[in-house]
C-alpha positions in Angstrom: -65.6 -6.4 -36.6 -62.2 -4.5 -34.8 -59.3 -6.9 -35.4 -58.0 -7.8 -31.8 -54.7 -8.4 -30.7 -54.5 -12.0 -28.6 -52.6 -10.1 -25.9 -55.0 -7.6 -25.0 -56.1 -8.1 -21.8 -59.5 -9.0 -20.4 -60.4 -5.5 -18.2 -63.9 -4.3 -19.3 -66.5 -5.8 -17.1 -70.1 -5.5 -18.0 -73.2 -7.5 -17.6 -76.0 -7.9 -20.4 -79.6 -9.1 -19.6 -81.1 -10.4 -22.2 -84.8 -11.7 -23.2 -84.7 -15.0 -25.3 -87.2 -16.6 -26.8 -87.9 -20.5 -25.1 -86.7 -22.3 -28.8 -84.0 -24.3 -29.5 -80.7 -23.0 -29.8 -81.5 -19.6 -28.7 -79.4 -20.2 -25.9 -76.6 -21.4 -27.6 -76.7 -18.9 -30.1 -76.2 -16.3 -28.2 -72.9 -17.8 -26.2 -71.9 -18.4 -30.2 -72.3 -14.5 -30.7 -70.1 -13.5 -27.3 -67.4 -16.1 -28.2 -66.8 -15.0 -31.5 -65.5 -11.2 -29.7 -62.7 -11.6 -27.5 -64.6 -12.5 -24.0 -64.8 -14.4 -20.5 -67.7 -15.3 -19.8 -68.5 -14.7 -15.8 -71.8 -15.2 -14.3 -74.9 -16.5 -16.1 -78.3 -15.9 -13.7 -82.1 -16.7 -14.7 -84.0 -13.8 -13.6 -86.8 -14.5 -15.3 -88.5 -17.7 -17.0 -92.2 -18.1 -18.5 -93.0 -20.5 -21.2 -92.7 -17.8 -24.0 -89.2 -16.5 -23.2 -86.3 -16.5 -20.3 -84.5 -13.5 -19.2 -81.0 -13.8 -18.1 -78.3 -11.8 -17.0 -74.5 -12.7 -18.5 -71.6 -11.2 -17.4 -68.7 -11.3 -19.8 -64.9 -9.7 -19.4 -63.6 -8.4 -22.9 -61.2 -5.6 -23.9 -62.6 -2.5 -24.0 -66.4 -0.4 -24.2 -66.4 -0.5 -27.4 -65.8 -3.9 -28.1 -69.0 -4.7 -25.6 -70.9 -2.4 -27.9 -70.5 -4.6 -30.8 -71.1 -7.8 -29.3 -74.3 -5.7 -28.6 -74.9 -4.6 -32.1 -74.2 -8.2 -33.2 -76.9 -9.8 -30.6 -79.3 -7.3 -31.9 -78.9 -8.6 -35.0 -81.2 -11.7 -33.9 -84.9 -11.3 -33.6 -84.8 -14.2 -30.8 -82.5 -12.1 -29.2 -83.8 -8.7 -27.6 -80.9 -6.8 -24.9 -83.0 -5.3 -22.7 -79.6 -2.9 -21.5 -76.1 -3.4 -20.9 -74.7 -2.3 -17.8 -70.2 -1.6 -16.9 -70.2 -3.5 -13.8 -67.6 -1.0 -12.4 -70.4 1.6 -12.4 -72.8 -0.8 -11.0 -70.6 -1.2 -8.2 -70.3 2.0 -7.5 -73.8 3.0 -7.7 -74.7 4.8 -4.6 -71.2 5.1 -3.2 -69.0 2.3 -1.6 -69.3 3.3 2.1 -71.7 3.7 4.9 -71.0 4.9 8.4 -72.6 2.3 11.3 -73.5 3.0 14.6 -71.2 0.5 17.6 -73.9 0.8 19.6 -77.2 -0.6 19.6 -80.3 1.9 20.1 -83.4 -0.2 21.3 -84.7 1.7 24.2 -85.0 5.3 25.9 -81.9 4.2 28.5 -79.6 3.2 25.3 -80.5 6.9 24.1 -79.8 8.5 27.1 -76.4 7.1 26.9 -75.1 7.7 23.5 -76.8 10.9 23.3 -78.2 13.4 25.7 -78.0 13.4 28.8 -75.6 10.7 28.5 -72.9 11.9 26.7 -72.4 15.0 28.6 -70.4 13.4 31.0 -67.7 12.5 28.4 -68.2 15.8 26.7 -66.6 17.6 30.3 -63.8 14.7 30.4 -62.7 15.5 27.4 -62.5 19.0 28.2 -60.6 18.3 31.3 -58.2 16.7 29.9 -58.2 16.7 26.0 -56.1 13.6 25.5 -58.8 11.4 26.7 -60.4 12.5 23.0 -58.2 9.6 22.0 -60.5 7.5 24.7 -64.1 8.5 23.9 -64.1 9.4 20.3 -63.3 7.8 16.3 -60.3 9.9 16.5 -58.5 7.0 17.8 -58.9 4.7 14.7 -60.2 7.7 12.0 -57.8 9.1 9.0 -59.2 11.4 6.6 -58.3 11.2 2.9 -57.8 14.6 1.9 -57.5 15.0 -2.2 -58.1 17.9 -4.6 -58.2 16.0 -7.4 -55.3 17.5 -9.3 -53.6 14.4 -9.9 -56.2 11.5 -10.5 -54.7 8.1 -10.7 -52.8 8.7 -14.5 -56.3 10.7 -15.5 -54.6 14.2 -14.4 -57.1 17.5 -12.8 -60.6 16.0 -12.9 -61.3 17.7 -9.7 -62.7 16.9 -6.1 -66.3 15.0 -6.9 -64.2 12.8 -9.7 -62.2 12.0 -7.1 -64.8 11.1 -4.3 -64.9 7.2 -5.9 -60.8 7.0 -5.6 -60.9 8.4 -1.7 -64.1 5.8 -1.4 -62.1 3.3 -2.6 -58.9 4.4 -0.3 -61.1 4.0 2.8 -62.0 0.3 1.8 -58.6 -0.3 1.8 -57.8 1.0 4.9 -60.3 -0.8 6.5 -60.2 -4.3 4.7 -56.4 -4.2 5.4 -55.8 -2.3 8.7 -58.8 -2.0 10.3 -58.4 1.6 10.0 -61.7 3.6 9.6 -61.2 6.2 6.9 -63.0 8.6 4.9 -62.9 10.7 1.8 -62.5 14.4 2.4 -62.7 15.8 -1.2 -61.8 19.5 -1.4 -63.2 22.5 -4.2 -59.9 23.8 -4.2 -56.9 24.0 -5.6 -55.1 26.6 -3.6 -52.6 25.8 -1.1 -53.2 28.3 1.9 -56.9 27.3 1.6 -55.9 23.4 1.6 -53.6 23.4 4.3 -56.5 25.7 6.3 -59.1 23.6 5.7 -57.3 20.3 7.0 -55.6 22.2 10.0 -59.4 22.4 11.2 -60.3 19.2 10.8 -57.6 18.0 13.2 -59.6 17.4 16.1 -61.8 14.2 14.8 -59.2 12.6 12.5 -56.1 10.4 13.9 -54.3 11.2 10.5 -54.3 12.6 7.4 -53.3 10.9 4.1 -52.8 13.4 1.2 -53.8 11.9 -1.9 -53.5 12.8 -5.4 -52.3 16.3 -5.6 -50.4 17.3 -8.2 -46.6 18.1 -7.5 -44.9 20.3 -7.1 -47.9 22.0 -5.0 -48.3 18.3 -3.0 -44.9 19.1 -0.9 -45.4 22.1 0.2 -49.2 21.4 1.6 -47.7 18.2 3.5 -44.5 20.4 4.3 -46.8 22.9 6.0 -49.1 20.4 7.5 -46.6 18.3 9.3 -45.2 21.6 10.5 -48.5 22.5 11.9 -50.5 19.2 13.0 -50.0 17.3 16.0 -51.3 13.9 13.9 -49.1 12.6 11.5 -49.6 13.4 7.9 -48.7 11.3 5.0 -48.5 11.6 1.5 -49.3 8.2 -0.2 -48.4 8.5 -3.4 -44.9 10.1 -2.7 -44.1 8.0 0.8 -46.1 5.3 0.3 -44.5 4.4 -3.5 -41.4 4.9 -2.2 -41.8 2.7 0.8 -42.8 -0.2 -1.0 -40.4 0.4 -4.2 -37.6 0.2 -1.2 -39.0 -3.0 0.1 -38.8 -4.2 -3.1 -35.1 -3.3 -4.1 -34.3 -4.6 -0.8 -34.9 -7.9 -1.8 -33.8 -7.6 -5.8 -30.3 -6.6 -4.3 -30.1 -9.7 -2.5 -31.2 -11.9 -5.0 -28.3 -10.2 -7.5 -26.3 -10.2 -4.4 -24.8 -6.4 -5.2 -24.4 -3.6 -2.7 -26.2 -0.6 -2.1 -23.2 1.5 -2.9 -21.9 -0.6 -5.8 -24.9 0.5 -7.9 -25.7 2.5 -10.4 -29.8 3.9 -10.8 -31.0 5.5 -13.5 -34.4 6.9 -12.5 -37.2 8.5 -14.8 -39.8 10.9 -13.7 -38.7 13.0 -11.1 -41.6 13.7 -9.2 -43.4 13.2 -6.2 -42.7 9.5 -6.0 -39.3 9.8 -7.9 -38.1 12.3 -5.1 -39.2 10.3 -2.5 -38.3 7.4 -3.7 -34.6 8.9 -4.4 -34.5 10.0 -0.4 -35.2 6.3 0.5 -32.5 5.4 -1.8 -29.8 7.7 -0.6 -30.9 6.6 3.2 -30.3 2.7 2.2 -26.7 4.1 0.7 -27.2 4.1 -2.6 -24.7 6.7 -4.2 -25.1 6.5 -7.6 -28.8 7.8 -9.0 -29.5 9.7 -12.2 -33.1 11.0 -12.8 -34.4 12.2 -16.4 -37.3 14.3 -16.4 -39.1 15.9 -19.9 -36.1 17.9 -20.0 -33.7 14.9 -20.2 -30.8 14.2 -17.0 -31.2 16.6 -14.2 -27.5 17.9 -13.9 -26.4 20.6 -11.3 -25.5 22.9 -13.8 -29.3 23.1 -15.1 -30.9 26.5 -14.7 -34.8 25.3 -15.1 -35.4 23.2 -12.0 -37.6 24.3 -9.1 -36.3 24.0 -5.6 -37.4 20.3 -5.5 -35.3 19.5 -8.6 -32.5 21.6 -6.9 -32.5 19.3 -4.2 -32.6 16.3 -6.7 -29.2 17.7 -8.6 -27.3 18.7 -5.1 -28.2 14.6 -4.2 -27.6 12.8 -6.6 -25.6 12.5 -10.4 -22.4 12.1 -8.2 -20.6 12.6 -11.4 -22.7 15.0 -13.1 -23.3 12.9 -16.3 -25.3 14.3 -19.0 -26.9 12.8 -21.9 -29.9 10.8 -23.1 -31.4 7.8 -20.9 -30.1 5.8 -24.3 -26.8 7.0 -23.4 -26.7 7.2 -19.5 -28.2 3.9 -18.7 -24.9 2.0 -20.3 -24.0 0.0 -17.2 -26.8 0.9 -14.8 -28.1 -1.9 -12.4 -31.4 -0.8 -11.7 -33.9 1.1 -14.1 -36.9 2.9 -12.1 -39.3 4.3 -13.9 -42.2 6.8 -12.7 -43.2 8.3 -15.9 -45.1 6.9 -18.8 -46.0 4.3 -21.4 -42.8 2.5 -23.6 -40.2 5.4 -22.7 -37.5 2.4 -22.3 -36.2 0.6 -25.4 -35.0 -2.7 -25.8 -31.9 -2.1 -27.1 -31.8 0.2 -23.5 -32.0 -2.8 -21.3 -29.7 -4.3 -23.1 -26.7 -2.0 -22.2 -27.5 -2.6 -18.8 -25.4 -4.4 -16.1 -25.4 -8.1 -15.5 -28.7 -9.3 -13.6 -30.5 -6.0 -14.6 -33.2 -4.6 -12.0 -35.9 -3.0 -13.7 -39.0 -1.3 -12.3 -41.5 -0.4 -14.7 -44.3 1.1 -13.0 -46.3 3.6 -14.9 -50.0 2.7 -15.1 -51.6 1.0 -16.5 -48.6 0.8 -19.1 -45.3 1.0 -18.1 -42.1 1.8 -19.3 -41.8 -1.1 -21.3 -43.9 -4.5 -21.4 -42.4 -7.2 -19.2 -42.3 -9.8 -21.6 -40.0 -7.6 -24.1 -37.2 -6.9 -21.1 -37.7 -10.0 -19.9 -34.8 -11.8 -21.7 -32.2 -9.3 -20.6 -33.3 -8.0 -17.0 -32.7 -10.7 -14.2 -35.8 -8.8 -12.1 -38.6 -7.1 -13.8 -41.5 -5.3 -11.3 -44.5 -3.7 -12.3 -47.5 -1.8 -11.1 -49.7 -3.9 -12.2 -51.5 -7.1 -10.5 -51.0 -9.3 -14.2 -47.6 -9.6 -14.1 -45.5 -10.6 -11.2 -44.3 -8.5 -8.3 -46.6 -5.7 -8.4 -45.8 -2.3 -6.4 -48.8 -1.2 -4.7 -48.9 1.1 -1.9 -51.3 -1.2 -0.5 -48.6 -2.5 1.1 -47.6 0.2 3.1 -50.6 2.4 4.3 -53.2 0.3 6.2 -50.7 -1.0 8.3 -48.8 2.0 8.6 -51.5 3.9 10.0 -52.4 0.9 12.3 -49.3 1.7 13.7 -49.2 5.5 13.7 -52.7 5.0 15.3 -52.1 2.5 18.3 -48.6 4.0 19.1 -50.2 7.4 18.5 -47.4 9.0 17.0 -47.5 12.7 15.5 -45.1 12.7 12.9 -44.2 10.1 10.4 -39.9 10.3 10.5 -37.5 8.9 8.2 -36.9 6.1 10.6 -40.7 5.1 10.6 -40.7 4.7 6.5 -37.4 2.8 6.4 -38.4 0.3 8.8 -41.7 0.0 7.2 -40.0 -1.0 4.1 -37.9 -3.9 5.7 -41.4 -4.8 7.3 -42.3 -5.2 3.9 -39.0 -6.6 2.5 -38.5 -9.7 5.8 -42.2 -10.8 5.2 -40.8 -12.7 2.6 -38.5 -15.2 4.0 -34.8 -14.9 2.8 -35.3 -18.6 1.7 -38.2 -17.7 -0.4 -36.8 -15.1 -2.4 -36.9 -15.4 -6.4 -36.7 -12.9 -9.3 -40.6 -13.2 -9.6 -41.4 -13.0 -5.7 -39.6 -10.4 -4.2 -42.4 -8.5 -2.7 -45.3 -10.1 -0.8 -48.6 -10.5 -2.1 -51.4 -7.5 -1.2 -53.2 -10.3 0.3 -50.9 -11.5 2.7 -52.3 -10.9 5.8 -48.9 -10.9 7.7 -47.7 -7.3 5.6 -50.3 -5.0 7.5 -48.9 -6.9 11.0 -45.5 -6.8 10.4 -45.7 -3.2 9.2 -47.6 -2.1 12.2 -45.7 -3.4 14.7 -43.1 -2.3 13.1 -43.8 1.6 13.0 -45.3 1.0 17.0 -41.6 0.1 18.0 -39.9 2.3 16.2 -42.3 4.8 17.3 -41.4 3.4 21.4 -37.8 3.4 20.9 -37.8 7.2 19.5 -40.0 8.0 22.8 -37.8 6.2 25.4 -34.4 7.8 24.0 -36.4 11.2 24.0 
C-alpha cells in the first residue's frame, strides 16, 4: 500500500457497486477494507437483495485514482467480495452533457403550433425587421450569452482544444444560470487563429446578448476581445482576465480596511503577468495603488527590459515607479500585499517573512498556490486562495452571473472601466463593514445577495453613463 500524507485532501469521487455474499460480516468486511485507505464514505444504496447475495453501490471520497484502484485490488482480494465496476462520479455526472435546451411554451394543440411556429411567428418575424431593436422583445437574445473558448488555456491543463473544453463551457452556463438567471451556452471553436475567431463570433451577434471569452491563451486572448469590443454592439468580456481581477479588487478592498493602510501607501509585488495579472494591475492603478512590481519567468519586468511584448510594455510604462530590479526574494522586502497568478510553491517562507506588518497575501494558483496557507499563516495578517478549502476563496463566480444580469437588463454594449470598478465594491459592501475579519473578507459564492448587488450595480452605472451622454 502508497504511504499517505494525513493532509492530502479528500477530492476523488467514485462510486463502487459491489455483489456480496448474504454471510455474516461480509458487510463489515468490506467497510474494514475502505477504511484502512484514506476515504469518506458517501452514499451506501441497496440496489439489489436476494437471499444468496446483496448488491450495493458505495460511494467513497479518497485522494487520488489511483488510490481507488487499490482499495479495488484489495476488495478483490475477498472471494465474498466481487466489484462488479467502479465508476469516477465526476464522469458520471457528466455523462451525456450537463445541459438541455427547454421549450417556454407548451405545445398541446394545432392553435399552440400555429403560434410558436408557422404561421404564427411570421408576424414577429416582420416586427423585428421593422424595427430590429424589438429582437431584444421577441427573441433569447435578451437573456442569452454565448461562451466562446478555443481551448488554448484550459483551467491550469494548458491547449487541450475546443471538444476538451465543451464540459468547462457546460459547466460555465450552469453557473450563469444557477446564479444570474442568465441563459448561456458553450460555443467551442476548431480554431486557434485570431482573424477566424474574432469572424466567427462577429456572426453570431445577432442571437447572443453577450459574449464571455473563456480560456484563451494570452497574449492572443487581448487582441480577440480588443477587436471584438471594437466591432460588437453587445458587450464582450473576458472572464478570466476581468472577471479575476474584479473579484481580486473586491477582495483587497476589504483587506486594506481591515489593515487599515491606503491605497497609495502600499507596496504590491505581483507574480505572473498575464491575462489576470494585467488586468488585475489596471484595477489596481484605478483604485490608486502606485507602487506594483510584477515578476514573470524572466524575473521583475523593468522598463529597461528588451524581451516584453506590447502588453508587458504597457506593464513596465505602469508600474515599478522606481524601476527596482532583482529577485522576488529580494524585491518583496517591505511589500504589503503579495498576488500571485502563477504556479505551485514559487513563494518561500522566509519571503513572507520580509514582508510588511499585517502582510496581504493572495495565493491563487490552482489547485496549488503559491504557497500553502497554513505555512504563511503565522506571518501574513490576510491569506486568500482560489480554492473553496481554505478561507476567502477568489472565484469569478462572483462577478459574472450578476454582471451579465446587469449588462443584460440595462442592455449595455460595452463593459467600461467604470462598470468593473463598481462591480468590485458590489462585491466588496456585500459584506458589512462590521463583519469584516482576516478570514471573511469576500462573501461566500452562495450568497444570494452578490449576483443582486452586482447587477444592480452595473444597471446604474450603466443609467448614469446614459443620462450624462
Amino acid at each position: 500500500m502508497m504511504s499517505y500524507n494525513q493532509d492530502q485532501p479528500l477530492e476523488f469521487h467514485v462510486t463502487f457497486k459491489i455483489k456480496l455474499k448474504n454471510k455474516i460480516g461480509v458487510l463489515a468486511k468490506t467497510m474494514n477494507i475502505i477504511s484502512s485507505f484514506p476515504a469518506q464514505f458517501g452514499a451506501i444504496d441497496i440496489i439489489e437483495a436476494t437471499k444468496d447475495y446483496t448488491i450495493r453501490n458505495i460511494t467513497i471520497k479518497t485522494v487520488n485514482e489511483e488510490t481507488a484502484k487499490e482499495i479495488h485490488h484489495a476488495l478483490s482480494q475477498y472471494q465474498d467480495i466481487q466489484v462488479i465496476y467502479v465508476a469516477d462520479q465526476i464522469l458520471l455526472h457528466h455523462q451525456g452533457g450537463k445541459l438541455e435546451i427547454k421549450s417556454k411554451k407548451a405545445i398541446a394543440n394545432r392553435d399552440d403550433l400555429s403560434i410558436v411556429y408557422t404561421p404564427g411567428v411570421a408576424k414577429v418575424c416582420k416586427e423585428i425587421y421593422q424595427d430590429p431593436q424589438k429582437v431584444y422583445d421577441f427573441t433569447i437574445k435578451s437573456n442569452t450569452v454565448a461562451v466562446v473558448s478555443d481551448g488554448s488555456a484550459i483551467l491550469g491543463l494548458g491547449n487541450l482544444g475546443p471538444e476538451a473544453a465543451i464540459p468547462v463551457m457546460e459547466g460555465k452556463a450552469i453557473l450563469f444560470k444557477t446564479f444570474g438567471n442568465v441563459d448561456a451556452f458553450p460555443i467551442c471553436l476548431k480554431t486557434q487563429d485570431v482573424d477566424e475567431i474574432v469572424n466567427i463570433v462577429k456572426q453570431l451577434e445577432p442571437v447572443f446578448g453577450g459574449i464571455n471569452l473563456e480560456d484563451i491563451a494570452a497574449p492572443r486572448c487581448f487582441e480577440i476581445e480588443e477587436r471584438l469590443i471594437n466591432e460588437l454592439n453587445i458587450p464582450v468580456f473576458h472572464d478570466d482576465q476581468h472577471g479575476t481581477a474584479i473579484v481580486v479588487t473586491a477582495a483587497l478592498i476589504n483587506a486594506l480596511k481591515i489593515v487599515n493602510k491606503k491605497y497609495e501607501d502600499v507596496k504590491v509585488v505581483l507574480v505572473g503577468v498575464g491575462a489576470a495579472g494585467i488586468a488585475c494591475t489596471k484595477m489596481m492603478l484605478h483604485l490608486g495603488i502606485k507602487n506594483i512590481i510584477g515578476f514573470d519567468r524572466n524575473g521583475a519586468i523593468t522598463k529597461d527590459r528588451k524581451d516584453l511584448n506590447k502588453y508587458k510594455r504597457w506593464f513596465a510604462e505602469n508600474t515599478n515607479p522606481y524601476n527596482e530590479k532583482g529577485r522576488l526574494e529580494e524585491l518583496i522586502q517591505g511589500a504589503d500585499i503579495f498576488i500571485g497568478l502563477s504556479g505551485p510553491n514559487i513563494l518561500s517562507v522566509d519571503a513572507v517573512k520580509k514582508m510588511n506588518r499585517d502582510a496581504i497575501v493572495f495565493a491563487l494558483s490552482n489547485p496549488d498556490p503559491e504557497i500553502k496557507p497554513e505555512l504563511a499563516q503565522p506571518y501574513a495578517k490576510i491569506i486568500a486562495t482560489g480554492r473553496s478549502d481554505y478561507p476567502n476563496q477568489i472565484n469569478n463566480v462572483l462577478c459574472f452571473p450578476g454582471l451579465f444580469r446587469g449588462l443584460l437588463d440595462s442592455r449595455a454594449k460595452h463593459i467600461t472601466d467604470e462598470i468593473k470598478m463598481a462591480c468590485a465594491y458590489a462585491i466588496a459592501n456585500t459584506i458589512p463593514q462590521e463583519q469584516l475579519m482576516p478570514d471573511y473578507i469576500i462573501p461566500s459564492v452562495f450568497d444570494p445577495n452578490v449576483a443582486i448587488n452586482v447587477s444592480k450595480a452595473v444597471i446604474n452605472t450603466v443609467n448614469k453613463s446614459k443620462k450624462e451622454n
